[in-house]
C-alpha positions as CSV (number, residue, x, y, z in Angstrom):
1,X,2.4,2.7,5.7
2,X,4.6,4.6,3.3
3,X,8.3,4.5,3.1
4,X,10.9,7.6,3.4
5,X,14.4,8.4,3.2
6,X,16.3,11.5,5.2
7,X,19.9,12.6,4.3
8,X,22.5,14.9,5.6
9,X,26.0,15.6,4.9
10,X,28.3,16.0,2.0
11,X,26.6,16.9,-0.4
12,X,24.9,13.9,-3.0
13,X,23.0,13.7,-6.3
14,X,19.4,12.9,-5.7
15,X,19.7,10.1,-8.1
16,X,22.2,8.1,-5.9
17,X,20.2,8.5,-3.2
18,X,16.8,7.6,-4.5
19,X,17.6,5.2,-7.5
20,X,21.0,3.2,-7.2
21,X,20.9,1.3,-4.1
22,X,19.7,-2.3,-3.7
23,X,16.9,-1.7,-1.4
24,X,16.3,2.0,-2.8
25,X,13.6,4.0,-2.2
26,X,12.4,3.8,-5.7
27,X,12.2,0.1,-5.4
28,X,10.5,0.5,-2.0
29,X,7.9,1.8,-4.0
30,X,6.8,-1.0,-5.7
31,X,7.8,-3.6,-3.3
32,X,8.9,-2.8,0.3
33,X,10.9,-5.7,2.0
34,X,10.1,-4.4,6.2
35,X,6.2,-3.8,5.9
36,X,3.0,-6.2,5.6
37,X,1.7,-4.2,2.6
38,X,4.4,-4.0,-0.1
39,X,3.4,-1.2,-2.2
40,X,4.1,2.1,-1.9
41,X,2.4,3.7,-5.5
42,X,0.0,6.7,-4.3
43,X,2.3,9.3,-5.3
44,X,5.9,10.4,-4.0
45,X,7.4,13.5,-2.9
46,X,11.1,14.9,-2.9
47,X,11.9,17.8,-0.8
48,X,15.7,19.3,-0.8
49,X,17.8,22.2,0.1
50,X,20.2,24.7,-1.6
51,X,21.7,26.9,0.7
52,X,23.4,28.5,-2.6
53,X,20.2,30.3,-3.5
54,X,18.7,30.3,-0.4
55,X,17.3,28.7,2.9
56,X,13.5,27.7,1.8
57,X,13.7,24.3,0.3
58,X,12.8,23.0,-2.9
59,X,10.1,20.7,-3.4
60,X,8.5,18.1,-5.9
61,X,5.7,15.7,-5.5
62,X,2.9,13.9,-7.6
63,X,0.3,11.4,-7.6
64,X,2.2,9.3,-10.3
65,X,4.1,5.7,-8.5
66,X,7.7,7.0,-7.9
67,X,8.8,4.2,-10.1
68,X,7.5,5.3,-13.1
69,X,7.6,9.2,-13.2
70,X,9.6,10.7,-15.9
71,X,10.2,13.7,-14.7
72,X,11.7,12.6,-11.4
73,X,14.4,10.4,-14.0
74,X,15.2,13.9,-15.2
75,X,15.7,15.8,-12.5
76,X,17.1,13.3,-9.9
77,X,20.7,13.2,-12.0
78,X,20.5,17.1,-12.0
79,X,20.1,17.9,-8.2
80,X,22.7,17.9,-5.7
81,X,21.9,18.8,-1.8
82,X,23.0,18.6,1.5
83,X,20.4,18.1,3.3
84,X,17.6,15.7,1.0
85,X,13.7,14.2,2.3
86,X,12.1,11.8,-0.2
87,X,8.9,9.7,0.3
88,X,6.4,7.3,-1.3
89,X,3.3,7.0,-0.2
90,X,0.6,4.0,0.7
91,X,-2.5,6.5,1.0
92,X,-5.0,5.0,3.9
93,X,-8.4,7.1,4.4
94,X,-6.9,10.3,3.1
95,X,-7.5,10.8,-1.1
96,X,-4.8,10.4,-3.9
97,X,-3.6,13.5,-4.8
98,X,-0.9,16.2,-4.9
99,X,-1.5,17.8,-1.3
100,X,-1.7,14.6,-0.1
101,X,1.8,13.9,-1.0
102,X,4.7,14.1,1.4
103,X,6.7,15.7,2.1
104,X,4.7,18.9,3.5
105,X,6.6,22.2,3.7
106,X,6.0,25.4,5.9
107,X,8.6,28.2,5.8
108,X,12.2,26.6,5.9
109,X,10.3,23.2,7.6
110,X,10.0,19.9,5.7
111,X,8.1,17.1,7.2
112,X,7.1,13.3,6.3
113,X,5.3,10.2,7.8
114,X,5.5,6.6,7.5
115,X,2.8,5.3,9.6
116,X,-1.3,6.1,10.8
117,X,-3.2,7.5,13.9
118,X,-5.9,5.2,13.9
119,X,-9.2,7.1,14.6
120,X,-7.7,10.5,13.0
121,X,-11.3,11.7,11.7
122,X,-12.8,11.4,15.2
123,X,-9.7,13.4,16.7
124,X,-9.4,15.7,13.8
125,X,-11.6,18.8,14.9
126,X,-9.9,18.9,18.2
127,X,-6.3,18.6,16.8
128,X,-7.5,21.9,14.7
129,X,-8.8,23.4,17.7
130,X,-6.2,25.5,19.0
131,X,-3.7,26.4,16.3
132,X,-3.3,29.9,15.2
133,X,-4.4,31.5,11.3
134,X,-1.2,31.1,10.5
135,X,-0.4,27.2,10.7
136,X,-4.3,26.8,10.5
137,X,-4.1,28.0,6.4
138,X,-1.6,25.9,5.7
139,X,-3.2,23.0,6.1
140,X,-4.3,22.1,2.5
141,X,-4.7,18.1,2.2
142,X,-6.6,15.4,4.0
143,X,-4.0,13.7,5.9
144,X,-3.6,12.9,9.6
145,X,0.4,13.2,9.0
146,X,-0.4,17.2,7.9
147,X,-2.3,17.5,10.9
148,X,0.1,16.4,13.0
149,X,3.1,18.7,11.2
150,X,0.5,21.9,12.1
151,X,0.7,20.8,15.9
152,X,4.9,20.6,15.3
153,X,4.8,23.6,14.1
154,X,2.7,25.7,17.1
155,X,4.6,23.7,19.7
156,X,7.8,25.6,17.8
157,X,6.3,28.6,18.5
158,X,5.0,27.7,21.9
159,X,9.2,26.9,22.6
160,X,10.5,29.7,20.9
161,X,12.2,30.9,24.0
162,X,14.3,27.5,23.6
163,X,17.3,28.3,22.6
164,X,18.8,25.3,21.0
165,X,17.3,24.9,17.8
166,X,17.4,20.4,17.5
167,X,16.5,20.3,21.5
168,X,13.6,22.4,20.3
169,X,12.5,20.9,17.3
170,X,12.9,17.5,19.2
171,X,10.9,18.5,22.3
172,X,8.4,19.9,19.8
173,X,7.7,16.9,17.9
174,X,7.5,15.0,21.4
175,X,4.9,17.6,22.7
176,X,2.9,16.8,19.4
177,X,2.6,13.3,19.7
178,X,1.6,13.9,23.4
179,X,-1.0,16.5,22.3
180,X,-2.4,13.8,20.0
181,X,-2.6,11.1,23.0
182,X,-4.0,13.6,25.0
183,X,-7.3,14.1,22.8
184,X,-7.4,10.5,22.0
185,X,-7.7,10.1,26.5
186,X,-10.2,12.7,26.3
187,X,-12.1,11.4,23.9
188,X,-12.0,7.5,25.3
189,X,-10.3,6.4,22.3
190,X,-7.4,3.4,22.6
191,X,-6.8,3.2,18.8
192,X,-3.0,2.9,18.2
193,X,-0.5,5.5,16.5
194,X,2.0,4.8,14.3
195,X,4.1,7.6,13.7
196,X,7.5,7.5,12.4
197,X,8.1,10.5,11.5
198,X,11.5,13.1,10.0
199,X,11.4,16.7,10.2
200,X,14.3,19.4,9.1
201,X,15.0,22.9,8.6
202,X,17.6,22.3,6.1
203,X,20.2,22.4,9.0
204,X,18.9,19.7,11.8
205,X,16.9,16.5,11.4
206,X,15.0,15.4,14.0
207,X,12.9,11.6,13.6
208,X,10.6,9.9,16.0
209,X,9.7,6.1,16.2
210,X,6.7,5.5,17.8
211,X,4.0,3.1,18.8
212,X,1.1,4.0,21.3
213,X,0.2,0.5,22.9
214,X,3.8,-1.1,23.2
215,X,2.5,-4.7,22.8
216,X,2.4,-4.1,19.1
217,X,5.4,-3.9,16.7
218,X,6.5,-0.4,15.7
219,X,7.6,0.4,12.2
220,X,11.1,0.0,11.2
221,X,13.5,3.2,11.1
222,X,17.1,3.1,11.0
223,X,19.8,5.3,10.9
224,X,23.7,5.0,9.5
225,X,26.8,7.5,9.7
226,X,30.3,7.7,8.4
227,X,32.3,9.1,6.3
228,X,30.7,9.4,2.7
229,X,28.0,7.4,1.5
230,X,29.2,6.1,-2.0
231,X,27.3,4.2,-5.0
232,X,29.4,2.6,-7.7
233,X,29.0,-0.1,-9.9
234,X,25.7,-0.5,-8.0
235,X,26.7,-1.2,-5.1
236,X,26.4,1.8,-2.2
237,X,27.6,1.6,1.3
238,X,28.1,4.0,3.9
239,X,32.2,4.2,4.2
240,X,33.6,4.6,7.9
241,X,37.0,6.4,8.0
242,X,39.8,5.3,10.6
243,X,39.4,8.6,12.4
244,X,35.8,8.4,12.8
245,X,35.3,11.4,10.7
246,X,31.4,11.8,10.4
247,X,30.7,13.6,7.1
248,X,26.8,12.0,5.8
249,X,23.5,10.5,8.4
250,X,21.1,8.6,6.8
251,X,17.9,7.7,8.7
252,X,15.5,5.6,6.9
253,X,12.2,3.1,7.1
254,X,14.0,0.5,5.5
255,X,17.7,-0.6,5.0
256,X,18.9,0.0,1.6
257,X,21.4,-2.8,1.0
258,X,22.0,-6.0,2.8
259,X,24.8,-4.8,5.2
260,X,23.8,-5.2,8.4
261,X,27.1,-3.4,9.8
262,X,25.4,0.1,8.0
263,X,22.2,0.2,9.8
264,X,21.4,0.7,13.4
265,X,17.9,0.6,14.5
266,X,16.8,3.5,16.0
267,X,14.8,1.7,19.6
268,X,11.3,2.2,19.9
269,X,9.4,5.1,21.4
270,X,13.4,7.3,21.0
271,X,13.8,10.6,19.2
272,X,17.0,10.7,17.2
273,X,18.5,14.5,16.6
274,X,21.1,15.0,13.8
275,X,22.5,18.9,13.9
276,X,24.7,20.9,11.5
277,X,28.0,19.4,12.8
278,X,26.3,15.7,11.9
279,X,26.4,14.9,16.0
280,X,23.5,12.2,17.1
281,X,21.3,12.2,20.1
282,X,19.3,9.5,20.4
283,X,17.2,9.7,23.8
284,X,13.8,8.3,24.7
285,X,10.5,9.4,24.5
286,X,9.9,10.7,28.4
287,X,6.6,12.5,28.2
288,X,5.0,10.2,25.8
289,X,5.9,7.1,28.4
290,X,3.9,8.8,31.1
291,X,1.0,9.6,29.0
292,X,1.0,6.0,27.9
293,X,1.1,4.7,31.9
């Protein structure tokens, strides 16, 4: 079901954030602690921002397992970033290769996925349906998590009249998952979604956890915020400060060290919205709880 890590804030080196932790993402690829299938080695994908040079972000994926790419050992010690996506990938139905490989990009938009609409090839035509030339040609892989970033995207442009930029990109990501429910009705189908999912512009990060059929468990997704999030001597925490200053937000599929005090679970079926200024909203899921009744 694929694993992923979102960070903003101070800026860090890629390499702390991906490599030095206990629980890191790097290790997640080969064995995953929070999910039934531990291994996460169909290829990885780091996406970042540099608001230095400009406002598109950078990006690098590959087939190869995260843990044993070369290149990423190069460049991870070499990139700093505010605002950071990374992801390794458990590929279901959907092929092994590079446009596979989260996470996807469109204009100054990242996305990533950690989880599966069952059923996606019988719902795929009619997720296609409506979307515009624009989003339409940028769907180059296979996967239902692409899919689903198109319909983010024309709901953005369907709210563009919204003036808060996080209230919009969280409404938008709602209205996606609703859209998808709403074919699945149509079509008669009661195969379950799992979709965790994080999406930024380089200045907001909005993140879903979500399960259609509430009896079964959702996938894990945390979040933790404070002051700096440190790594030495191998061990990294996030620090709190007495004054509550907030200056880094992690959200993550799986905690990446042991203390508990770090990590608060986002609840299932909630959106959580992190903006420039590093302030957290986390409210619930209203349309997708009626479409679910």
């Amino acid at each position: 079901m694929c694993r992923f890590v979102a960070y903003i804030g101070k800026p860090i080196m890629m390499y702390d954030l991906l490599f030095k932790q206990k629980n890191s993402l790097i290790k997640q690829s080969v064995k995953a602690n929070e999910m039934e299938e531990p291994l996460n080695g169909d290829g990885f994908g780091v996406g970042w921002y540099t608001p230095e040079a400009n406002d598109m972000p950078g990006l690098f994926v590959s087939v190869r397992p995260a843990w044993n790419d070369r290149n990423l050992k190069y460049i991870a010690p070499k990139i700093v970033s505010d605002c950071l996506f990374a992801h390794v990938r458990a590929a279901t139905e959907s092929p092994v290769n590079e446009l596979n490989c989260h996470p996807f990009h469109y204009g100054q938009f990242l996305f990533m996925h950690n989880g599966d609409i069952e059923g996606f090839q019988k719902i795929k035509r009619e997720m296609i349906r409506h979307l515009p030339d624009n989003i339409y040609a940028n769907i180059l892989g296979l996967t239902d998590s692409e899919h689903l970033f198109a319909l983010f995207l024309h709901q953005m442009e369907k709210l563009q009249n919204e003036n808060d930029l996080p209230t919009r990109m969280a409404n938008a990501l709602e209205n996606s998952i609703v859209e998808v429910e709403e074919i699945k009705a149509r079509l008669k189908m009661k195969d379950p979604s799992y979709i965790n999912v994080c999406v930024t512009n380089g200045d907001t990060i909005v993140a879903v956890r979500y399960v259609s059929d509430l009896s079964l468990p959702a996938s894990t997704l945390y979040y933790t915020e404070g002051a700096v999030y440190t790594c030495e001597n191998g061990i990294c925490k996030m620090e709190k400060s007495k004054d509550k200053t907030r200056n880094a937000v992690l959200i993550v599929s799986e905690k990446l060290n042991s203390r508990r005090s770090d990590w608060k679970p986002v609840p299932v079926n909630h959106i959580i919205t992190v903006n420039r200024d590093l302030e957290i909203n986390v409210t619930v899921c209203q349309r997708t709880l009626k479409v679910q009744a």
